[in-house]
C-alpha positions as a Markdown table, in Angstrom:
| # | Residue | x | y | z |
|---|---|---|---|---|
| 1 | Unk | -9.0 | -34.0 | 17.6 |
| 2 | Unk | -9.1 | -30.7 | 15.4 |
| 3 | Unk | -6.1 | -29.4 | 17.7 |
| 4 | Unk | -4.4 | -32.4 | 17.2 |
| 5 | Unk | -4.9 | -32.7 | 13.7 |
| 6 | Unk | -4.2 | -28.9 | 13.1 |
| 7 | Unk | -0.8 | -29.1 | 15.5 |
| 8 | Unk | 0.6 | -32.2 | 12.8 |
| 9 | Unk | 0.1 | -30.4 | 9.7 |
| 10 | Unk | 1.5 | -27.1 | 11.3 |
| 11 | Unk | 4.6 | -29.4 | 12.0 |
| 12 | Unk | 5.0 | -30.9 | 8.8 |
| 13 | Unk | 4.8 | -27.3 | 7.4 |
| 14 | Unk | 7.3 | -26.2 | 9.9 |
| 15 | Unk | 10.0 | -29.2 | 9.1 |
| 16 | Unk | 9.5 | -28.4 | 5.5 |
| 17 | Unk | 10.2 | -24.8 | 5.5 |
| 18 | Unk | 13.8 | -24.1 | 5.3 |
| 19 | Unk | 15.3 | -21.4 | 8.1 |
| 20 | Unk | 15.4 | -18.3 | 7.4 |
| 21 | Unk | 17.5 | -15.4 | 7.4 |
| 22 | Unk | 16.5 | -13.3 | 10.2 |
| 23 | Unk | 17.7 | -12.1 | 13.4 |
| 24 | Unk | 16.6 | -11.9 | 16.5 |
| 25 | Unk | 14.4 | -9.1 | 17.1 |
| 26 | Unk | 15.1 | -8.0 | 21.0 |
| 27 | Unk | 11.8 | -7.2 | 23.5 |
| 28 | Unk | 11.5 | -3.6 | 23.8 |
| 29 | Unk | 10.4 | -1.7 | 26.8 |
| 30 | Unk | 7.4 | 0.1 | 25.6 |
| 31 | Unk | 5.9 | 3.1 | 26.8 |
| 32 | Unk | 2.1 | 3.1 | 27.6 |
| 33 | Unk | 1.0 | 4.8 | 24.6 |
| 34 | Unk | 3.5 | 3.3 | 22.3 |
| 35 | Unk | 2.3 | -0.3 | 23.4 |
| 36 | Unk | -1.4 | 0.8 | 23.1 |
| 37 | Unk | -1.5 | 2.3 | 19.8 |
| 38 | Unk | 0.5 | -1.1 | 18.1 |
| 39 | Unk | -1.9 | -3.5 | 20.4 |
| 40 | Unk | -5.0 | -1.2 | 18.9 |
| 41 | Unk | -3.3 | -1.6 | 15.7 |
| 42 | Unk | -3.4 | -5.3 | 15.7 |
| 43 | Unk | -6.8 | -5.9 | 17.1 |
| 44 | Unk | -8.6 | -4.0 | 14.0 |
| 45 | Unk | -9.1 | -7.2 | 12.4 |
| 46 | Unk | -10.8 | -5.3 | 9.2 |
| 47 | Unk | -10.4 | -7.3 | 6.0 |
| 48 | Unk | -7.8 | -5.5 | 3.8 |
| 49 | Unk | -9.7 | -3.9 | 1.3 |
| 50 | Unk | -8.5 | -0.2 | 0.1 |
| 51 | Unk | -10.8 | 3.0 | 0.2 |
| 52 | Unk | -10.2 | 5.5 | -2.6 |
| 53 | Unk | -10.5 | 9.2 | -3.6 |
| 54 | Unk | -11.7 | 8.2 | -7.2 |
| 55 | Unk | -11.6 | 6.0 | -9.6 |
| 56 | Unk | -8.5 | 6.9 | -11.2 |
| 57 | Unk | -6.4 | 6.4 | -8.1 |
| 58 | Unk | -8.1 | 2.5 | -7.9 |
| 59 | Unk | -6.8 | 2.2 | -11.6 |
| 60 | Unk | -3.4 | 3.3 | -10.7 |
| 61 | Unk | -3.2 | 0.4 | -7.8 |
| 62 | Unk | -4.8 | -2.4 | -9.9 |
| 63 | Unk | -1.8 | -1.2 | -12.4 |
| 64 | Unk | 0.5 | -2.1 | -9.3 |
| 65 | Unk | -1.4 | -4.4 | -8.2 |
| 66 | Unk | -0.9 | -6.3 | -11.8 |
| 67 | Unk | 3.0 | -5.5 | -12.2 |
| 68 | Unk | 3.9 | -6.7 | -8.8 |
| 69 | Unk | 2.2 | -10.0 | -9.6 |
| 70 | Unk | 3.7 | -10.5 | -12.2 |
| 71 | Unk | 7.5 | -10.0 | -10.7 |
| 72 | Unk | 6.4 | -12.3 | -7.7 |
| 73 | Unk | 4.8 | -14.9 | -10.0 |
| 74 | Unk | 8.0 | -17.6 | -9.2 |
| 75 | Unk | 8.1 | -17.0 | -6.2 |
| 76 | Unk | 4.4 | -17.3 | -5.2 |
| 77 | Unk | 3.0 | -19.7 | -8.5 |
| 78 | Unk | -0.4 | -19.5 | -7.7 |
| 79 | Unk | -2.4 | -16.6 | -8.7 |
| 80 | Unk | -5.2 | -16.6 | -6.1 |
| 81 | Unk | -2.6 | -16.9 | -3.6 |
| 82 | Unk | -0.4 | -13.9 | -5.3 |
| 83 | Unk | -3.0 | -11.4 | -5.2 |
| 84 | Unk | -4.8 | -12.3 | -2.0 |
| 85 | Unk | -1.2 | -11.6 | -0.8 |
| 86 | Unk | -0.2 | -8.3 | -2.7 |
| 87 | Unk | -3.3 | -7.0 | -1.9 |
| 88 | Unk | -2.7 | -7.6 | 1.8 |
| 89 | Unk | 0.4 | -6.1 | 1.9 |
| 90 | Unk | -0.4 | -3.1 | 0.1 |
| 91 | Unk | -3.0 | -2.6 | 2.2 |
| 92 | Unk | -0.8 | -3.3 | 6.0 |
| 93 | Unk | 2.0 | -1.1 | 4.7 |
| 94 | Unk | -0.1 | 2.1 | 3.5 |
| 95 | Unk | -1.8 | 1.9 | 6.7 |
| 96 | Unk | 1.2 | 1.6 | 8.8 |
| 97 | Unk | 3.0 | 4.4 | 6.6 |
| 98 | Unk | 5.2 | 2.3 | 4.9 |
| 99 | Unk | 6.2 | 1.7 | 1.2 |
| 100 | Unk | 4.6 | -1.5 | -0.1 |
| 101 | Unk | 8.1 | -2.0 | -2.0 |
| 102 | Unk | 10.0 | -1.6 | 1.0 |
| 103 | Unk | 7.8 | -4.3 | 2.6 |
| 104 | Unk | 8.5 | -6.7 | -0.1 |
| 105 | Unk | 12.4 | -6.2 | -0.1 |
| 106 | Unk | 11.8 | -6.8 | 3.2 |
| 107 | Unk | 9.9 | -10.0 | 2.8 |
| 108 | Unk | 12.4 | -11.4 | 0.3 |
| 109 | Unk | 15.3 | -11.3 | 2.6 |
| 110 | Unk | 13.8 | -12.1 | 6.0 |
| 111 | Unk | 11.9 | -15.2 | 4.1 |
| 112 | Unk | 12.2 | -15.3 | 0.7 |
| 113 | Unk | 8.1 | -15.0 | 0.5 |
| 114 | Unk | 7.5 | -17.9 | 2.6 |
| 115 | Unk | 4.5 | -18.1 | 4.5 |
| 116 | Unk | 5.8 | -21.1 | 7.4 |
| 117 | Unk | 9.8 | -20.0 | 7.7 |
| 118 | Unk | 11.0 | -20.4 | 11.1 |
| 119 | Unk | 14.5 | -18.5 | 11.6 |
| 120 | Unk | 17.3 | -20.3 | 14.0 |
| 121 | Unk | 15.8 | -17.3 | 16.5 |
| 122 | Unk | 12.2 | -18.6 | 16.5 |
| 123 | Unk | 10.8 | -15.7 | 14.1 |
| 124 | Unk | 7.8 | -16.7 | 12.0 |
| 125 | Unk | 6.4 | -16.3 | 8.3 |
| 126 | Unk | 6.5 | -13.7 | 6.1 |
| 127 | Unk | 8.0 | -10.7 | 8.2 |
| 128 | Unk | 10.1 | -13.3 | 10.8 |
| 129 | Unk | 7.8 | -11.9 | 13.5 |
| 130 | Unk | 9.8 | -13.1 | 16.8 |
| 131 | Unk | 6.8 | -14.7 | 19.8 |
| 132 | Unk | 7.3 | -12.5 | 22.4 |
| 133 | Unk | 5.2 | -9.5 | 20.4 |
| 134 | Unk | 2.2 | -12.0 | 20.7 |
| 135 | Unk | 2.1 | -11.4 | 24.2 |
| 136 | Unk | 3.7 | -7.5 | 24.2 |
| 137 | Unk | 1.0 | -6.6 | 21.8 |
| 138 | Unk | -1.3 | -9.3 | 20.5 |
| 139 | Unk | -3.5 | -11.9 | 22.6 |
| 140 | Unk | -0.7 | -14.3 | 23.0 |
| 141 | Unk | -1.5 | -16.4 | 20.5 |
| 142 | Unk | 2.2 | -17.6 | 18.5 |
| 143 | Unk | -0.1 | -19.7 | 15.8 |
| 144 | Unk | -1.7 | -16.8 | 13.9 |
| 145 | Unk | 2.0 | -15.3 | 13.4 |
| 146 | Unk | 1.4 | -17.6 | 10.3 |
| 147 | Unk | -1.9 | -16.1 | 9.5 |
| 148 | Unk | -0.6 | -14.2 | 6.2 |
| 149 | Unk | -2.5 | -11.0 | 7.5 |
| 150 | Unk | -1.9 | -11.0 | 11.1 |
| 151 | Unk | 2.2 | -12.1 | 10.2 |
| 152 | Unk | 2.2 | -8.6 | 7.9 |
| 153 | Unk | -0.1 | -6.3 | 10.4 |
| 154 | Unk | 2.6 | -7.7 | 13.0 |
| 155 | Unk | 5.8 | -6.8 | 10.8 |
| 156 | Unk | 4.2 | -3.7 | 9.4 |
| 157 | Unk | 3.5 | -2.1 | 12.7 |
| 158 | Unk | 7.0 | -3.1 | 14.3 |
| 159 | Unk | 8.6 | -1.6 | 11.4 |
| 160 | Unk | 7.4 | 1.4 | 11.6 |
| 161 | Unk | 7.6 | 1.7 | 15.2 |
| 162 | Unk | 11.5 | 1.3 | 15.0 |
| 163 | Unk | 11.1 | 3.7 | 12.4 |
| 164 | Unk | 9.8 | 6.5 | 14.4 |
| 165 | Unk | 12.0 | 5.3 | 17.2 |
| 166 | Unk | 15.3 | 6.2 | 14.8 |
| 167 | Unk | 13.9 | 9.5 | 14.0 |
| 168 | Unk | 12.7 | 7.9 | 10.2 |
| 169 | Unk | 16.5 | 6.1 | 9.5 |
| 170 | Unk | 15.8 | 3.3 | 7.5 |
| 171 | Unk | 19.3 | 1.9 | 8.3 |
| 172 | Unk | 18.9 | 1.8 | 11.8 |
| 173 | Unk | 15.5 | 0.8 | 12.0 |
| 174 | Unk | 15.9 | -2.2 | 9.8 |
| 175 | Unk | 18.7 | -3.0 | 12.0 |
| 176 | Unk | 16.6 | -2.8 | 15.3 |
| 177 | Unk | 14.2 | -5.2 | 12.9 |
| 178 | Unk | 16.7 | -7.6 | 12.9 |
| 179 | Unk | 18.3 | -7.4 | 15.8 |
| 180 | Unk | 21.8 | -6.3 | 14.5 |
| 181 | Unk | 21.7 | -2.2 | 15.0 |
| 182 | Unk | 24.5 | -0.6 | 13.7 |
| 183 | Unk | 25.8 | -3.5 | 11.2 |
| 184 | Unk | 25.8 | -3.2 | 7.7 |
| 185 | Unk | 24.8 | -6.3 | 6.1 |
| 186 | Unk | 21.4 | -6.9 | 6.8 |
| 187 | Unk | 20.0 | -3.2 | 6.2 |
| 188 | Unk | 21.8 | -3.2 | 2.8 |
| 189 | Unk | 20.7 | -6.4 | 1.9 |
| 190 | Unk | 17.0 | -4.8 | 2.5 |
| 191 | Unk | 17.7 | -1.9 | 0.6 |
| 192 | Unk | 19.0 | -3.4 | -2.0 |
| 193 | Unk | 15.7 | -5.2 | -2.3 |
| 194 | Unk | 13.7 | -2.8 | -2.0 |
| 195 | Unk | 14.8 | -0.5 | -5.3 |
| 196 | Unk | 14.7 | -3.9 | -7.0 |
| 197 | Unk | 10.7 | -4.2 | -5.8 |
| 198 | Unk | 10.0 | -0.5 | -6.3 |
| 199 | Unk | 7.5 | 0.5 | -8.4 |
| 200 | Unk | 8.2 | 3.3 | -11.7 |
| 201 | Unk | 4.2 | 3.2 | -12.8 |
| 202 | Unk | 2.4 | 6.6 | -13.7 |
| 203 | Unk | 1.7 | 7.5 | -9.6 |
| 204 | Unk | 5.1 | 6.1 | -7.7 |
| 205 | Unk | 2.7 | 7.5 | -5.0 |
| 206 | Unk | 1.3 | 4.6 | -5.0 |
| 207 | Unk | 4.3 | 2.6 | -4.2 |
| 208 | Unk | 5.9 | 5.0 | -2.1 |
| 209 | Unk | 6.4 | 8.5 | -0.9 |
| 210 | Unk | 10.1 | 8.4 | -1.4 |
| 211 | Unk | 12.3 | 5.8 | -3.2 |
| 212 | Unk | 14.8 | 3.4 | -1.6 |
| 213 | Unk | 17.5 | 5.8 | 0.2 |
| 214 | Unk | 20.9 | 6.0 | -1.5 |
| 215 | Unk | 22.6 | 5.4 | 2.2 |
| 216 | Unk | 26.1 | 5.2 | 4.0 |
| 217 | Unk | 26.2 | 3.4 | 7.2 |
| 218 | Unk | 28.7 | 5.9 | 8.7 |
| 219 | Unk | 26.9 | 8.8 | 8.3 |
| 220 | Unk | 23.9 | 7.3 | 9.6 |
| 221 | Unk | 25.6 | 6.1 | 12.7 |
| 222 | Unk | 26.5 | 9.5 | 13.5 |
C-alpha cells in the first residue's frame, strides 16, 4: 500500500514538472578503478555536514552560505528547503573537487532548480542524472535519483569524472555531461551561469579555486 501510495504521488510530481533541458548523457565504459572509486563515492551515505580548519573559515561559508540563499530565494521560496539545499551542494561539490558556483550554473540550466524534472532523455532532478548510472555505479535504484542528496552526489561525481577524463576542460566535459561533446551551446550556456552564481565574498576559496574560464570552443577542440 505504501509502494502504491508512494508510486502516485511520485507521478503526480513527475506530470507536474515541466521537461527539462538536458541531454542525453551516453553509458561510458569504465575502467575497474574508475567505476570503483565513483561506486565508493556514492555509497558513503554521510550526512553533508562540513569539517573546518577554524572558526574563521566556518564564518567565511555561513557568509556564502547566506549570499547564495539569498540569490536562490525565487527560485527555491522556502527557506528550510534553501539551505538544506545549499548546504548539500556545497558540501557534494567541495568533496568531489568542484566549484559550488559551477554546480549551481549547472543546476539552473539542466533544471532550473527543480528537484522532480524529467528531461525528454529520461534524466532526473536536480543534476538530470540519466538511469543507467544507477546500475553502473549505484544499487540500481532509479527512485533515489530524486533524493536531493543522492541526485547531487550522482551529478557531482560524473562531473568530475568527465573532468579528469578531458584532461580538466570544462568545455568538453560539460559537453560529455550532456551528451553533445564538441557543441557550443550547452557548455556556454553553463558557463555563463556559472560567473553569474560565482561568489566575490572575502575567501572566493570558498566558492572556488578558479573563476568561470573565459573560453573559445575552437581552441578547446584542438
Amino acid at each position: 500500500m505504501r509502494k502504491l501510495l508512494y508510486c502516485s504521488v511520485l507521478g503526480a510530481a513527475l506530470l507536474a514538472a515541466p521537461a527539462a533541458y538536458a541531454g542525453n548523457q551516453k553509458e561510458e565504459k569504465l575502467a575497474d578503478g574508475v567505476r570503483i572509486a565513483l561506486s565508493n563515492a556514492i555509497a558513503d551515505a554521510r550526512p553533508p555536514r562540513p569539517q573546518f580548519a577554524d572558526i574563521n573559515q566556518r564564518i567565511l561559508y555561513l557568509r556564502w552560505l547566506t549570499e547564495m540563499s539569498q540569490r536562490l530565494a525565487r527560485r527555491v521560496p522556502d527557506v528550510q528547503t534553501r539551505r538544506e539545499f545549499l548546504e548539500t551542494l556545497w558540501y557534494e561539490a567541495r568533496r568531489a573537487g568542484l566549484d559550488p558556483s559551477m554546480v549551481l550554473g549547472l543546476i539552473q540550466v539542466e533544471s532550473g532548480f527543480r528537484k522532480y524534472a524529467v528531461s525528454i532523455a529520461g534524466a532526473r532532478g536536480y543534476m538530470q542524472v540519466m538511469p543507467f548510472w544507477t546500475n553502473a555505479i549505484g544499487d540500481g535504484d532509479r527512485r533515489k535519483l530524486f533524493h536531493m542528496q543522492t541526485n547531487l552526489r550522482y551529478g557531482c561525481q560524473i562531473m568530475r569524472m568527465y573532468l579528469d577524463m578531458e584532461g580538466g576542460n570544462y568545455y568538453l566535459a560539460l559537453g560529455r555531461y550532456n551528451g553533445s561533446r564538441g557543441r557550443p551551446e550547452y557548455p556556454n550556456a553553463v558557463l555563463a551561469s556559472w560567473k553569474r552564481w560565482e561568489y566575490h565574498g572575502v575567501d572566493a576559496s570558498l566558492s572556488a579555486q578558479h573563476s568561470a574560464p573565459e573560453v573559445k570552443p575552437a581552441a578547446l577542440l584542438r
